[in-house]
C-alpha positions as CSV (number, residue, x, y, z in Angstrom):
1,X,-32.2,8.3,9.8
2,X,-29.4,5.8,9.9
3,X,-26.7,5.9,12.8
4,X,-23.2,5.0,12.9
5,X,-25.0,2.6,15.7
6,X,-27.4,1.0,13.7
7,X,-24.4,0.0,10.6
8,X,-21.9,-1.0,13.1
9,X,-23.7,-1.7,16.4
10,X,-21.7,0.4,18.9
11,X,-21.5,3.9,19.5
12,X,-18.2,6.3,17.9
13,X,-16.1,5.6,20.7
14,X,-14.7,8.6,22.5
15,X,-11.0,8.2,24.1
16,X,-7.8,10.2,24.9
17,X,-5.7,8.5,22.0
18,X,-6.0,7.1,18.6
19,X,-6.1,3.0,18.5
20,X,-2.9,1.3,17.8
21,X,-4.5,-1.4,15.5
22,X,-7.6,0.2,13.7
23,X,-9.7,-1.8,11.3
24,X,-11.2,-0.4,8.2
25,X,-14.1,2.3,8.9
26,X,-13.5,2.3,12.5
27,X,-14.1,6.0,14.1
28,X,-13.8,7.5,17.5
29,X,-13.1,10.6,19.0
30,X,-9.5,11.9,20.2
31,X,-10.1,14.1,23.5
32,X,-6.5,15.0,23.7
33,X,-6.9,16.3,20.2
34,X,-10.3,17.6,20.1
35,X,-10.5,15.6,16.4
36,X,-13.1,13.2,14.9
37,X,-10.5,10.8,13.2
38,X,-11.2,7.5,11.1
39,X,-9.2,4.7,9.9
40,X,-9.5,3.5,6.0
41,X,-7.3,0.8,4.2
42,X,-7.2,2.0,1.0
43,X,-8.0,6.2,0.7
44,X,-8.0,7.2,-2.6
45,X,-4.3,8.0,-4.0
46,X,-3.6,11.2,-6.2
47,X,-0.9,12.1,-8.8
48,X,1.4,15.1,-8.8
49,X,4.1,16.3,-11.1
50,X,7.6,15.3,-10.1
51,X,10.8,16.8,-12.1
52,X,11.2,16.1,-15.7
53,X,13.6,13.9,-17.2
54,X,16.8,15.5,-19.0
55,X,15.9,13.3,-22.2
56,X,12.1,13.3,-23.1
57,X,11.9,9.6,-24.9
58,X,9.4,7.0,-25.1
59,X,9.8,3.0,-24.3
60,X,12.2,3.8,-21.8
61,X,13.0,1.4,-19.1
62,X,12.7,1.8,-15.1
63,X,13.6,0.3,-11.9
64,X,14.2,1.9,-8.2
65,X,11.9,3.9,-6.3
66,X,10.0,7.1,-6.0
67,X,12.8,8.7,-4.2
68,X,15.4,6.6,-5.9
69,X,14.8,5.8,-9.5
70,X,16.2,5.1,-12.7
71,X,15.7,5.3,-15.9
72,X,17.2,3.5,-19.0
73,X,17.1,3.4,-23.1
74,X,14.1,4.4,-25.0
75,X,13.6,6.1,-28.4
76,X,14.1,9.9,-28.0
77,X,14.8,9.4,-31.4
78,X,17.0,7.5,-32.2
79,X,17.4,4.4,-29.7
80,X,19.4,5.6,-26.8
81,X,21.5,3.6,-24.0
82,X,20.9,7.2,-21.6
83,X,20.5,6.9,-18.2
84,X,19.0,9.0,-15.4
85,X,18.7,8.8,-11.4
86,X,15.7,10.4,-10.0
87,X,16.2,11.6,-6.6
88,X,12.3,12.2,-5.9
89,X,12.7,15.6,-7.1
90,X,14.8,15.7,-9.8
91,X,16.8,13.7,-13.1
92,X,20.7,13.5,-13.1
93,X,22.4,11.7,-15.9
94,X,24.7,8.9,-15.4
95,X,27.0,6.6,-17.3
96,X,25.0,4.9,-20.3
97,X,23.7,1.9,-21.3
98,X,26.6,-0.3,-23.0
99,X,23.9,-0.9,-25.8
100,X,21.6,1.6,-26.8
101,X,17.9,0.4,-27.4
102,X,14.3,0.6,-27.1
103,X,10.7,-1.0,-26.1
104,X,12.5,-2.0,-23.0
105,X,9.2,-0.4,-20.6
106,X,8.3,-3.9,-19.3
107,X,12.2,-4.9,-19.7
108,X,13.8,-3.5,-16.3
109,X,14.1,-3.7,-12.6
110,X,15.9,-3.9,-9.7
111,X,16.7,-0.6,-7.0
112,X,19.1,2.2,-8.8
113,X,22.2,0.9,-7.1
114,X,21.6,-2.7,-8.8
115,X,19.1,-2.8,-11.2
116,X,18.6,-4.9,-14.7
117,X,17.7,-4.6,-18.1
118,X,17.5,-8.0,-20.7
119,X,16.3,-7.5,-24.4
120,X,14.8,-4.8,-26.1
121,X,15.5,-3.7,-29.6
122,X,18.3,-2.3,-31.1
123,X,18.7,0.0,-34.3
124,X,19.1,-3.5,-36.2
125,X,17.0,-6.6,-34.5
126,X,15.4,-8.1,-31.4
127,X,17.9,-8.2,-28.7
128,X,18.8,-10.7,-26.3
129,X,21.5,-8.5,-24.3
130,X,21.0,-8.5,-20.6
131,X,23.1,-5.5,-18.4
132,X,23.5,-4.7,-14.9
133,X,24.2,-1.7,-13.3
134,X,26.0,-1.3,-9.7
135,X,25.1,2.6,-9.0
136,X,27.7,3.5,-11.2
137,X,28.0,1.7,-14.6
138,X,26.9,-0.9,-16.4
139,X,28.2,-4.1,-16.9
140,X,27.3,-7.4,-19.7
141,X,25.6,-10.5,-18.2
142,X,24.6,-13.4,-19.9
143,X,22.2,-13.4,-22.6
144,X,18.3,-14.5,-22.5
145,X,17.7,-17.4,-24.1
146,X,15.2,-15.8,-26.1
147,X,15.4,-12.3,-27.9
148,X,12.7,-10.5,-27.2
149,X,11.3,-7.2,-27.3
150,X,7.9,-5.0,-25.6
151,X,8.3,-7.9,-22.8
152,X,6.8,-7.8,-19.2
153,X,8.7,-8.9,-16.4
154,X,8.5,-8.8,-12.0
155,X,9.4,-6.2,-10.1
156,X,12.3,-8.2,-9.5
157,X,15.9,-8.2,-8.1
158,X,19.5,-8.5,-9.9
159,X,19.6,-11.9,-8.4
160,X,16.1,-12.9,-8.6
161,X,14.1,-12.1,-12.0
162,X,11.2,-13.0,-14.4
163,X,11.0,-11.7,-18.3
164,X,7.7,-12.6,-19.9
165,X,6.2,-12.6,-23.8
166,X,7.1,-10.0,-26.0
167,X,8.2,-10.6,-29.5
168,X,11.0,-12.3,-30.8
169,X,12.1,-14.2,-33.8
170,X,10.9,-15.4,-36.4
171,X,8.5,-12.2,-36.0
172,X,6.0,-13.0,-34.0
173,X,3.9,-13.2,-30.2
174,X,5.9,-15.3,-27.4
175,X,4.6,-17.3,-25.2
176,X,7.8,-18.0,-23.3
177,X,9.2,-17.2,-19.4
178,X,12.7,-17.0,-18.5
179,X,14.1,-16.6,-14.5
180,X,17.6,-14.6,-13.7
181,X,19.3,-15.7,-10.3
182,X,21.7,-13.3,-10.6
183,X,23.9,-14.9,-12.8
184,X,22.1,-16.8,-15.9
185,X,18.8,-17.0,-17.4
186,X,16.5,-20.6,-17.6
187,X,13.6,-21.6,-19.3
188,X,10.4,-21.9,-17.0
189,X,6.8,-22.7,-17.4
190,X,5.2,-20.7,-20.5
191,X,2.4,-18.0,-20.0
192,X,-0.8,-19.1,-20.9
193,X,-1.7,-16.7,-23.3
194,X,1.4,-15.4,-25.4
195,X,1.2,-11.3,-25.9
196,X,3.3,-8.8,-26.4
197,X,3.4,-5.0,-24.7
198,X,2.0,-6.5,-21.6
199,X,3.1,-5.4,-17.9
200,X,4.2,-7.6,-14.7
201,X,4.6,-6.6,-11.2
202,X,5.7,-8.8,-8.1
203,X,8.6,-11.5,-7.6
204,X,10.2,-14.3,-8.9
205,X,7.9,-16.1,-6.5
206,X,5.0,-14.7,-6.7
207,X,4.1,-12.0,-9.5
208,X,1.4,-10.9,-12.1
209,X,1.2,-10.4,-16.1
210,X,-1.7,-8.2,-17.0
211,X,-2.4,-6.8,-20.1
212,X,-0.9,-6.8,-23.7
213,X,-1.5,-7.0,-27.5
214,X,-2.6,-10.5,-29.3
215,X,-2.0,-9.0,-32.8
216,X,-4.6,-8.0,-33.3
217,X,-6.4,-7.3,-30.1
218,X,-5.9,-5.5,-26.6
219,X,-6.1,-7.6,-23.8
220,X,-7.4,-7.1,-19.9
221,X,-5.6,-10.7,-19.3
222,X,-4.0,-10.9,-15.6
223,X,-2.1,-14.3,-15.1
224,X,-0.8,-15.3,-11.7
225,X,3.0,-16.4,-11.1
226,X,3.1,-19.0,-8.2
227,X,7.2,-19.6,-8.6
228,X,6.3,-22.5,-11.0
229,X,3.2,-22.1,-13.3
230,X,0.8,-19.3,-14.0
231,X,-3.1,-19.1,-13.5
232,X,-5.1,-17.1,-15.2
233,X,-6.9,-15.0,-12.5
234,X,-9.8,-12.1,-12.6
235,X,-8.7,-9.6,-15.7
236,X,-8.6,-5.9,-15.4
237,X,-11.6,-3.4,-16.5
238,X,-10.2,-2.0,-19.7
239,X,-8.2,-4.1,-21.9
240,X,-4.9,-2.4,-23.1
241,X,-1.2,-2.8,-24.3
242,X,2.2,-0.5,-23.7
243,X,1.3,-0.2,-19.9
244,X,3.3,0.2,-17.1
245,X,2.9,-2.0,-13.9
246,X,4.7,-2.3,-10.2
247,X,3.7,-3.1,-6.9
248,X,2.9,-7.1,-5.0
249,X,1.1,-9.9,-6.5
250,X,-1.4,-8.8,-4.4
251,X,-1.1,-5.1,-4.4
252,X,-0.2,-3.9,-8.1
253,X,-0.9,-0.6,-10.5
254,X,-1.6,-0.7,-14.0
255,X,-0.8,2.6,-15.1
256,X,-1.9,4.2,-18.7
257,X,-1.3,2.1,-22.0
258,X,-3.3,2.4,-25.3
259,X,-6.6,1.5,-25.9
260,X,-6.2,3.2,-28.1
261,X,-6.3,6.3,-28.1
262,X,-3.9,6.5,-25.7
263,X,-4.7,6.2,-21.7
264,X,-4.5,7.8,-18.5
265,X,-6.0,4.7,-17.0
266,X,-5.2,3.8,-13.2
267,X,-6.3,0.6,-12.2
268,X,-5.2,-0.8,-8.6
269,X,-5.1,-4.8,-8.2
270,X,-5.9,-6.3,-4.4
271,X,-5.2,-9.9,-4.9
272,X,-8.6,-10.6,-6.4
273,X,-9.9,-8.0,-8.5
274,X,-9.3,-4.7,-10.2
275,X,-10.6,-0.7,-9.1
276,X,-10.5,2.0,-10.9
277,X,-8.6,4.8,-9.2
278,X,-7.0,8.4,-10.0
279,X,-5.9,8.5,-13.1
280,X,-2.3,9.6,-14.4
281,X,-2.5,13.5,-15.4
282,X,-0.8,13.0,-18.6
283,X,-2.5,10.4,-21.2
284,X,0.5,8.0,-22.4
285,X,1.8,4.8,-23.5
286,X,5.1,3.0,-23.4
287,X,5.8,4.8,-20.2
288,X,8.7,3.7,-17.5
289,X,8.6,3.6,-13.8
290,X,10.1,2.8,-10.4
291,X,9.6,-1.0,-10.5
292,X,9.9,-0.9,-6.8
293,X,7.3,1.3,-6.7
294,X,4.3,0.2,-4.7
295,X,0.5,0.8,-4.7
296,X,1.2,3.8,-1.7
297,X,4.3,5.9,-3.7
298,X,5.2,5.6,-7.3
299,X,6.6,7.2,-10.1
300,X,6.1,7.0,-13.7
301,X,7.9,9.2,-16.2
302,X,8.2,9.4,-20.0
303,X,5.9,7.7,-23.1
304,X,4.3,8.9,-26.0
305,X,4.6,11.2,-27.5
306,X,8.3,11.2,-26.2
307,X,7.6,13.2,-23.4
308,X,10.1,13.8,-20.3
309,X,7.4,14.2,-17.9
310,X,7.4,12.3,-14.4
311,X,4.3,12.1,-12.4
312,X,4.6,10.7,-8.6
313,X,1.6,8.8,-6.7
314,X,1.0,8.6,-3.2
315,X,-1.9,7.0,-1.5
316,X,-1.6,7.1,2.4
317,X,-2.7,3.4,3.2
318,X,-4.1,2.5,6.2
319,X,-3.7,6.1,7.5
320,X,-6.2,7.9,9.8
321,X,-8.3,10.9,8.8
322,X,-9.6,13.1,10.2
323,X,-13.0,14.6,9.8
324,X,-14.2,18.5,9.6
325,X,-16.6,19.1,12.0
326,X,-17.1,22.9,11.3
C-alpha cells in the first residue's frame, strides 16, 4: 500500500498549530485541536440560490460584487433601462437607466457605487451610448466610437475600461477594441478573431476574451489582453456564445452560454488552461453578473428564458480542511 511517505517523502507532520504558509496537499496534525487538517489551492466551489431579482429579464447587464451588485437593462420584454442593487441577499430597485436597452451582458462594469454601461441595443438600432452611475443615478458620457451590441468587455473600472466585438453597423461581426479612461473612448489594437456574444474578464492591462458566435459557429476562442495587443492563448473545453465571464486574467469563470441548447457550463481559467467545475443550477444564456466577482465569490442572475433568478458561488481558495477521522 502506498503512504503519504512514499508520495511526498516525509511523514504527516504532527504540531500544536496549523502552518502559516501551507503549500498545496500539505497535511499535518493539529494537537491543540485534536484535527487532521489539509491545505488545497483550489477546492471545488459550489452554487446556491441568492434572492431573486424584482424584474426577471434576460441580456441584462452587471457590475459590483456578490455582496454589492448591480444590475442594468435587459429585455423583460420590452427593452428596459431598470436597475437593481443586490445586497448579497436581496434586489432593491433604483433610479433607471437614462436609455432603456438590451444585449448589454458583456456591456457592463465597474463596483455598484461607480459602475458603466456603453452600447447595447435600443428598441430602434445598435447603440453607442455609454452611462455612468455614481450609487445613485445615472449620468451621459461620451459615446464609443463604434455602436455595438452582444459585446465583451474587462472587468474594468469607470476610469479604466475595455469593450470588445459585438455587432455593429452595417450588420455584421466586429473585430474592433475600444479603452475608457474615465472620460472618452479610443481605438486600440483589434481582436484577432471578430465575434460577437463573447465574454471578457480582467483589466484594462491585462484581461481575457473567451467565447462567442462567428455567424455561424460557437467558439471556445480565449485571447489574451496584454494592455496593447491580444494573443490567442489555450481555448476553453466547450465552445459557446451568450456567456457570462469575471474574475483575473489569470483567474476567470465562464459561466453558462448556449451551445445550444442552452448551458449550465462552469469552466474556471488558471492562466494556462481551462477545468471544468460546478456547474450553475439553472441552465441559461444571456445571463448578467458581478463583474467584480472573482473565481472564490460570484454572482450571476437573470438569462433565458427571462428568468429573475440569482445564483451565488463560493469556492474557499487556499483554505484548510479538515478530514473525518470517525
Amino acid at each position: 500500500m502506498t503512504t503519504y511517505k512514499d508520495i511526498h517523502g516525509t511523514q504527516v507532520e504532527v504540531r500544536s498549530d496549523d502552518p502559516s504558509n501551507p503549500v498545496n496537499g500539505q497535511i499535518w496534525y493539529n494537537t491543540t485541536d485534536l484535527k487532521l487538517r489539509g491545505h488545497t489551492v483550489n477546492p471545488v466551489g459550489a452554487w446556491s440560490s441568492g434572492g431573486n431579482m424584482n424584474t426577471a429579464r434576460s441580456n441584462v447587464g452587471g457590475a459590483g460584487t456578490q455582496t454589492a451588485g448591480l444590475a442594468f437593462g435587459g429585455a423583460a420584454p420590452p427593452f428596459v433601462g431598470i436597475t437593481e442593487k443586490y445586497n448579497g441577499t436581496a434586489w432593491t430597485e433604483v433610479n433607471d437607466m437614462n436609455t432603456a436597452r438590451s444585449k448589454v451582458f458583456g456591456h457592463g462594469f465597474g463596483t455598484q457605487t461607480a459602475a458603466l454601461v456603453a452600447g447595447g441595443a435600443t428598441a430602434s438600432d445598435y447603440s453607442a451610448l455609454s452611462e455612468t452611475f455614481n450609487g445613485t443615478s445615472w449620468a451621459e458620457g461620451n459615446d464609443l466610437n463604434q455602436a455595438r451590441e452582444q459585446a465583451g468587455s474587462v472587468s474594468g473600472t469607470t476610469t479604466a475600461g475595455l469593450v470588445f466585438g459585438g455587432q455593429g453597423p452595417p450588420p455584421g461581426m466586429q473585430v474592433s477594441c475600444e479603452s475608457y479612461n474615465g472620460t472618452s473612448w479610443t481605438e486600440v489594437n483589434n481582436l484577432n478573431t471578430g465575434r460577437y456574444l463573447l465574454a471578457g474578464s480582467g483589466t484594462l492591462t491585462a484581461g481575457l476574451a473567451f467565447g462567442g458566435d462567428t455567424d455561424p459557429g460557437k467558439k471556445k476562442l480565449n485571447e489574451s489582453w496584454n494592455g496593447t495587443s491580444w494573443t490567442e492563448v489555450n481555448d476553453m473545453n466547450t465552445a459557446r456564445s451568450e456567456l457570462q465571464g469575471f474574475g483575473t486574467a489569470t483567474a476567470s469563470l465562464a459561466v453558462g452560454g448556449s451551445v445550444p441548447p442552452v448551458s449550465a457550463l462552469n469552466e474556471s481559467f488558471n492562466g494556462t488552461s481551462w477545468t471544468e467545475v460546478n456547474d450553475i443550477s439553472t441552465a441559461r444564456a444571456s445571463l448578467g453578473s458581478a463583474r467584480s466577482g472573482t473565481t472564490t465569490a460570484a454572482v450571476v442572475f437573470g438569462g433565458s428564458s427571462d428568468t429573475a433568478a440569482t445564483e451565488e458561488w463560493n469556492a474557499p481558495f487556499g483554505s484548510n480542511q479538515e478530514f473525518d477521522l470517525s
